[in-house]
C-alpha positions as CSV (number, residue, x, y, z in Angstrom):
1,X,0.0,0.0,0.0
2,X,1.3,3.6,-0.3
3,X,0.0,7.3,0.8
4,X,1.0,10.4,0.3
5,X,0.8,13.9,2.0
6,X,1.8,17.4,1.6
7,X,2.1,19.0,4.9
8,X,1.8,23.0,5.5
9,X,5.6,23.8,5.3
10,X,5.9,22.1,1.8
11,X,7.2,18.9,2.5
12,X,6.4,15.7,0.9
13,X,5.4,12.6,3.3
14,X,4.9,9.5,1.2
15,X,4.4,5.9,3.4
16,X,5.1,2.9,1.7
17,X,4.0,-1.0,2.9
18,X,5.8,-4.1,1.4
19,X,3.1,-6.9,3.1
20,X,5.3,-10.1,1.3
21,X,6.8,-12.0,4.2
22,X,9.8,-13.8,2.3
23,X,10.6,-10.7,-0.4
24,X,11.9,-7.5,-1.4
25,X,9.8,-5.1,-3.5
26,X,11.0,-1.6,-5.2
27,X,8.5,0.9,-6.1
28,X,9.8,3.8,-8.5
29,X,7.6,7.2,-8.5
30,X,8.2,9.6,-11.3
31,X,8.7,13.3,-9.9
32,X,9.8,14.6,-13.1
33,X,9.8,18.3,-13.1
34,X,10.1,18.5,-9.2
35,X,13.3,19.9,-7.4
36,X,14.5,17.5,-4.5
37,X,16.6,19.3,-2.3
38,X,16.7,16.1,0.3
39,X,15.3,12.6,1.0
40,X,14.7,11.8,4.8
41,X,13.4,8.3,5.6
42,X,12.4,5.9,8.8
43,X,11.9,1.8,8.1
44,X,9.8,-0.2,10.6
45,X,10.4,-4.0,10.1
46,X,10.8,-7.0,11.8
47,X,13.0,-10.6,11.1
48,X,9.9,-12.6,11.7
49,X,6.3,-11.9,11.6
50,X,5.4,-13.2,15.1
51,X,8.3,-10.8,16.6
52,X,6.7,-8.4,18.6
53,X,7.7,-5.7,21.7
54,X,6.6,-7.0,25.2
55,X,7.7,-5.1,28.6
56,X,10.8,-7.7,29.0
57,X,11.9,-6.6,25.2
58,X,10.4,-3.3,23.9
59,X,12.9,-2.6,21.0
60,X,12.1,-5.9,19.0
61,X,10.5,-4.3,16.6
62,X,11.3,-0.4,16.1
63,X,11.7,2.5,13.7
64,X,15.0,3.0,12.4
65,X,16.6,5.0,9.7
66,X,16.3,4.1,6.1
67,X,18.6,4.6,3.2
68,X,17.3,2.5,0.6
69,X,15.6,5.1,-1.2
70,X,17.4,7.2,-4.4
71,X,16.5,9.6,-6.7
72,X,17.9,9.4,-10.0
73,X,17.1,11.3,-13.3
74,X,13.6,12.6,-11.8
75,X,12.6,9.2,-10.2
76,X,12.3,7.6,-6.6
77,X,13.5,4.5,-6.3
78,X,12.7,2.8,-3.1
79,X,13.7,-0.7,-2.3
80,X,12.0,-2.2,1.0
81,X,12.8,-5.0,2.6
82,X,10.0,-7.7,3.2
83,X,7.3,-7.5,5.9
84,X,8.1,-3.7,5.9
85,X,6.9,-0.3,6.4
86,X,8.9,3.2,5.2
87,X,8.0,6.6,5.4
88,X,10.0,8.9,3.0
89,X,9.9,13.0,3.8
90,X,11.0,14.8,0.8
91,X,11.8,18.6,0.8
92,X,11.4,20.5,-2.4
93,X,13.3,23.6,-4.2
94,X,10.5,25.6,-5.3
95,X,10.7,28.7,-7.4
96,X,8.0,31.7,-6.9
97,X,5.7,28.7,-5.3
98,X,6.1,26.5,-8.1
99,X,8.6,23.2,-8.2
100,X,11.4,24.3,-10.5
101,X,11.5,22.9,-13.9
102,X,15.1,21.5,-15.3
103,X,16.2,23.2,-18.7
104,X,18.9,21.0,-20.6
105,X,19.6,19.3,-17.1
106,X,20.5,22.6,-15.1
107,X,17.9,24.0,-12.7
108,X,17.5,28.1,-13.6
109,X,16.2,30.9,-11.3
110,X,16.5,31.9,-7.9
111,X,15.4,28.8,-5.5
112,X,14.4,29.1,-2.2
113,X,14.6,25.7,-0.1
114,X,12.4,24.6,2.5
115,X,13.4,24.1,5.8
Protein backbone atom coordinates (compact mmCIF):
# COMPACT_ATOMS: atom_id res chain seq x y z
CA UNK A 1 0.00 0.00 0.00
CA UNK A 2 1.28 3.64 -0.34
CA UNK A 3 -0.01 7.26 0.85
CA UNK A 4 0.98 10.36 0.28
CA UNK A 5 0.80 13.85 2.02
CA UNK A 6 1.80 17.42 1.63
CA UNK A 7 2.08 19.04 4.87
CA UNK A 8 1.80 22.96 5.49
CA UNK A 9 5.61 23.77 5.31
CA UNK A 10 5.91 22.14 1.82
CA UNK A 11 7.20 18.91 2.48
CA UNK A 12 6.39 15.70 0.91
CA UNK A 13 5.37 12.64 3.31
CA UNK A 14 4.86 9.48 1.17
CA UNK A 15 4.39 5.88 3.36
CA UNK A 16 5.11 2.93 1.75
CA UNK A 17 4.03 -0.99 2.87
CA UNK A 18 5.79 -4.09 1.44
CA UNK A 19 3.15 -6.93 3.07
CA UNK A 20 5.26 -10.05 1.29
CA UNK A 21 6.84 -12.05 4.17
CA UNK A 22 9.76 -13.83 2.28
CA UNK A 23 10.60 -10.73 -0.38
CA UNK A 24 11.89 -7.50 -1.42
CA UNK A 25 9.84 -5.12 -3.46
CA UNK A 26 11.04 -1.57 -5.24
CA UNK A 27 8.49 0.94 -6.14
CA UNK A 28 9.81 3.79 -8.47
CA UNK A 29 7.63 7.17 -8.50
CA UNK A 30 8.23 9.57 -11.27
CA UNK A 31 8.66 13.30 -9.89
CA UNK A 32 9.84 14.65 -13.15
CA UNK A 33 9.82 18.31 -13.06
CA UNK A 34 10.06 18.53 -9.17
CA UNK A 35 13.28 19.88 -7.36
CA UNK A 36 14.49 17.50 -4.55
CA UNK A 37 16.63 19.26 -2.32
CA UNK A 38 16.65 16.08 0.35
CA UNK A 39 15.25 12.56 1.01
CA UNK A 40 14.72 11.78 4.84
CA UNK A 41 13.39 8.27 5.59
CA UNK A 42 12.38 5.95 8.83
CA UNK A 43 11.94 1.81 8.13
CA UNK A 44 9.82 -0.15 10.56
CA UNK A 45 10.41 -3.96 10.09
CA UNK A 46 10.82 -7.03 11.77
CA UNK A 47 12.96 -10.57 11.11
CA UNK A 48 9.89 -12.63 11.73
CA UNK A 49 6.30 -11.89 11.56
CA UNK A 50 5.43 -13.18 15.10
CA UNK A 51 8.28 -10.77 16.60
CA UNK A 52 6.71 -8.35 18.64
CA UNK A 53 7.71 -5.70 21.66
CA UNK A 54 6.62 -6.98 25.22
CA UNK A 55 7.73 -5.15 28.65
CA UNK A 56 10.75 -7.67 29.02
CA UNK A 57 11.89 -6.56 25.17
CA UNK A 58 10.39 -3.34 23.94
CA UNK A 59 12.92 -2.64 21.04
CA UNK A 60 12.13 -5.85 19.01
CA UNK A 61 10.50 -4.26 16.57
CA UNK A 62 11.25 -0.37 16.13
CA UNK A 63 11.74 2.50 13.73
CA UNK A 64 14.98 3.00 12.42
CA UNK A 65 16.61 5.03 9.69
CA UNK A 66 16.30 4.06 6.12
CA UNK A 67 18.57 4.61 3.17
CA UNK A 68 17.29 2.55 0.57
CA UNK A 69 15.63 5.10 -1.25
CA UNK A 70 17.37 7.16 -4.36
CA UNK A 71 16.50 9.59 -6.73
CA UNK A 72 17.93 9.42 -9.98
CA UNK A 73 17.13 11.29 -13.27
CA UNK A 74 13.62 12.60 -11.79
CA UNK A 75 12.57 9.22 -10.20
CA UNK A 76 12.34 7.58 -6.65
CA UNK A 77 13.55 4.51 -6.32
CA UNK A 78 12.67 2.81 -3.11
CA UNK A 79 13.74 -0.74 -2.26
CA UNK A 80 12.01 -2.18 1.02
CA UNK A 81 12.79 -5.02 2.61
CA UNK A 82 10.02 -7.70 3.15
CA UNK A 83 7.29 -7.55 5.94
CA UNK A 84 8.11 -3.74 5.94
CA UNK A 85 6.90 -0.33 6.42
CA UNK A 86 8.87 3.21 5.21
CA UNK A 87 7.98 6.61 5.39
CA UNK A 88 10.01 8.86 2.99
CA UNK A 89 9.93 12.96 3.80
CA UNK A 90 11.05 14.84 0.83
CA UNK A 91 11.80 18.61 0.81
CA UNK A 92 11.39 20.54 -2.37
CA UNK A 93 13.31 23.61 -4.23
CA UNK A 94 10.53 25.62 -5.27
CA UNK A 95 10.74 28.74 -7.36
CA UNK A 96 8.04 31.71 -6.92
CA UNK A 97 5.67 28.71 -5.33
CA UNK A 98 6.13 26.47 -8.15
CA UNK A 99 8.58 23.15 -8.19
CA UNK A 100 11.36 24.34 -10.49
CA UNK A 101 11.50 22.95 -13.93
CA UNK A 102 15.12 21.55 -15.31
CA UNK A 103 16.24 23.17 -18.70
CA UNK A 104 18.93 21.00 -20.60
CA UNK A 105 19.63 19.26 -17.08
CA UNK A 106 20.55 22.65 -15.07
CA UNK A 107 17.94 23.96 -12.67
CA UNK A 108 17.47 28.07 -13.64
CA UNK A 109 16.22 30.87 -11.30
CA UNK A 110 16.45 31.88 -7.91
CA UNK A 111 15.36 28.79 -5.54
CA UNK A 112 14.35 29.06 -2.19
CA UNK A 113 14.65 25.67 -0.06
CA UNK A 114 12.41 24.57 2.48
CA UNK A 115 13.41 24.09 5.76
Amino acid sequence: GATASKAQDGAVHISLSNVDLENSNEVTVDLSGLGMKSIAGRILTCKAITDKNTFEQPDVVKPADFKGAKLKNGKLAVKMPPMSIVALELRLILYEGLPVRMCNGVRTGRFVFLK
